[in-house]
C-alpha positions in Angstrom: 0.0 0.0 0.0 2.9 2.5 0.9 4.8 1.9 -2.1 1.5 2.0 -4.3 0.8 5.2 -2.4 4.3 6.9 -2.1 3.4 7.3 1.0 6.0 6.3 4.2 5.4 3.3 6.1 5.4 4.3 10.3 5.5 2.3 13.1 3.2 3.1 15.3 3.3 1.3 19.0 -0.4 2.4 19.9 -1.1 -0.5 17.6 1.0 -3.3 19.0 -1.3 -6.8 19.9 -2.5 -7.1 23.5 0.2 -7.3 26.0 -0.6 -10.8 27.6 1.7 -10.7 30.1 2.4 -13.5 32.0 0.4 -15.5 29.3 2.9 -14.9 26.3 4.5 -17.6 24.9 1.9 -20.5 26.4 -0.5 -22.4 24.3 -4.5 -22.4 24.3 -4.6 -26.0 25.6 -2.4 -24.6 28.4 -4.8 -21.6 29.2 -8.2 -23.1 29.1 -7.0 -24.5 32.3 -7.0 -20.9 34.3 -10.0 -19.9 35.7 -8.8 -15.9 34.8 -8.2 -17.2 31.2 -12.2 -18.1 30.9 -12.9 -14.9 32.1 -10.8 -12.9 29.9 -12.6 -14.3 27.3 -15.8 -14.1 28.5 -15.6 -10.4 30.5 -12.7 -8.8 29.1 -13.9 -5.3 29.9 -12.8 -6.1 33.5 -10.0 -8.7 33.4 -6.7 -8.0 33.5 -4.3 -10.4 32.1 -1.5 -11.3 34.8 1.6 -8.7 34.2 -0.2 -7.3 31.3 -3.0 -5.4 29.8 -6.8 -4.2 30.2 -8.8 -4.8 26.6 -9.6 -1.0 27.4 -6.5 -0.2 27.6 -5.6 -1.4 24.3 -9.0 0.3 22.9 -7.9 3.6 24.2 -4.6 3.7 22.8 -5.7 3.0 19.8 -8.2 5.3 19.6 -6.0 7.7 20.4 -3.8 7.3 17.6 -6.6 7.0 15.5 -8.1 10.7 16.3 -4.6 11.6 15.9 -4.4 10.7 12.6 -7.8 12.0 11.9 -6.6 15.4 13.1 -3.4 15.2 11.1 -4.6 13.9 7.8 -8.1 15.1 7.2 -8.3 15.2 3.5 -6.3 11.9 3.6 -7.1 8.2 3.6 -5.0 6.2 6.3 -4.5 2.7 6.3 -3.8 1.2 9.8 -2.5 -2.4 10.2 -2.2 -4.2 13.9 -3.9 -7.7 14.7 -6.4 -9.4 16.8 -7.7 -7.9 20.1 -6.4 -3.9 18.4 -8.5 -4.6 15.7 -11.8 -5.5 17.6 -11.2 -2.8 19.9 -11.9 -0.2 17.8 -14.3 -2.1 16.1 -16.2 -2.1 18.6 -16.1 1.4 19.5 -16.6 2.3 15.5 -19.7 -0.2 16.3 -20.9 0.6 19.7 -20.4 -2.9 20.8 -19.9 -3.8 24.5 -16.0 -4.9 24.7 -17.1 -8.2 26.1 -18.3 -9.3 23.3 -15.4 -8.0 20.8 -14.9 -11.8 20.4 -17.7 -12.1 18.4 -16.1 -10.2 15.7 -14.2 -12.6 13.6 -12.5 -12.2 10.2 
């Protein structure tokens, strides 16, 4: 798209994946045996992942980039690329959905 576009690629952190903590690295078969893993996943407005991040943490950040943008490029189309739990965030503010059920957005 940048190359296409002539426009510069930038890395932006606001839209680095979840920070799952004390989770990273470990498989699903390992986590479906934590209690806190079940409800993550089933009330993620409200659990914290151990040593890492809020699901409304993630949503704000990137919300926060993405007004920047809209501030600093308003004539402009901006194409911004991240992965799971960034991308259902702001979905679901973009959709007025409830963050625990972000999981029901699938691609």
């Amino acid at each position: 798209m940048a190359e296409l576009s002539g426009e510069p690629v930038t890395i932006a952190p606001q839209l680095d994946e979840i920070d799952y903590g004390e989770w990273t690295g470990q498989s699903f078969a390992d986590l479906r045996g934590i209690a806190q893993w079940r409800d993550f996943n089933s009330l993620r407005s409200c659990t914290r992942i151990p040593a890492g991040e809020l699901i409304i943490e993630v949503q704000a950040r990137v919300l926060a980039l993405m007004e920047i943008l809209s501030r600093r490029h308003p004539a402009m189309t901006v194409a911004l690329v991240s992965h799971a739990d960034v991308i259902r965030g702001a979905l679901a503010h973009c959709l007025g959905m409830p963050l625990d059920l972000v999981l029901r957005a699938r691609s």
